[in-house]
N, C-alpha and C positions, 0 to 999 in steps of 0.2 A: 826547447826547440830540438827537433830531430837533424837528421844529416840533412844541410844545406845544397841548395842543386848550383849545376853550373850555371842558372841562368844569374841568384842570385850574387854568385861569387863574381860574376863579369858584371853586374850591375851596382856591388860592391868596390870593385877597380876602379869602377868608369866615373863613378860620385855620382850614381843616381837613384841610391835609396835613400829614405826619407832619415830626420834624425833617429829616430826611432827603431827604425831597423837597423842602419847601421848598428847603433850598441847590440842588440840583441843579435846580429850576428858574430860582432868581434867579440860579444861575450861567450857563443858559442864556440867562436874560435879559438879561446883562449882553453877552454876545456878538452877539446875534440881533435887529436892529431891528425886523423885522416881529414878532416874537410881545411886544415892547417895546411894538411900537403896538398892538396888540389888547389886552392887558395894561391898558396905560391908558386907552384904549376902554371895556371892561369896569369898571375903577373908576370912570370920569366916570358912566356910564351908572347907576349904584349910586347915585352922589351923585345926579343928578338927582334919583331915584325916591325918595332919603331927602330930599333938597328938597321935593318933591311933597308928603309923608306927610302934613304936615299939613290938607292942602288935602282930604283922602279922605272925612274923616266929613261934611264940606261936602256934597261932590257927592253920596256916597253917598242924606242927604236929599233934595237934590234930587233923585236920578234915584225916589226911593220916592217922593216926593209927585206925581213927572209920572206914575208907574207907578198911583197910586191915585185922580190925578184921572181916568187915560185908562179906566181899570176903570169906574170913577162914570159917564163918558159912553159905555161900550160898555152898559151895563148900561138904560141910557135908551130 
């Protein structure tokens, strides 16, 4: 197996390759330092965004209340 893409590496995270691929990538992975560091790249990068989650419905009001005061004063 050559260098592994990121589609495979995020579809390898996510649990949706087959048994089969799975091993033939973790076996690549086990060889191949660079697709190792992408690899855990991609799952830091996942934990971040699931760190974040909470913080969404927050923002999300506020970016709607800056969105509806700014309507209020175009409207003026």
């Amino acid at each position: 197996m050559g260098r592994v893409d990121d589609r495979t590496l995020e579809a390898l995270r996510d649990g949706k390759l087959a048994a089969t691929q799975v091993r033939e990538v973790r076996e690549h992975l086990g060889r191949c330092a660079e697709c190792r560091r992408r690899a855990l790249a991609l799952a830091s990068e996942a934990k971040r965004m699931l760190d974040l989650e909470p913080r969404y419905p927050v923002m999300a009001r506020q970016i709607e209340r800056w969105i509806v005061e700014r309507s209020g004063e175009a409207r003026q």
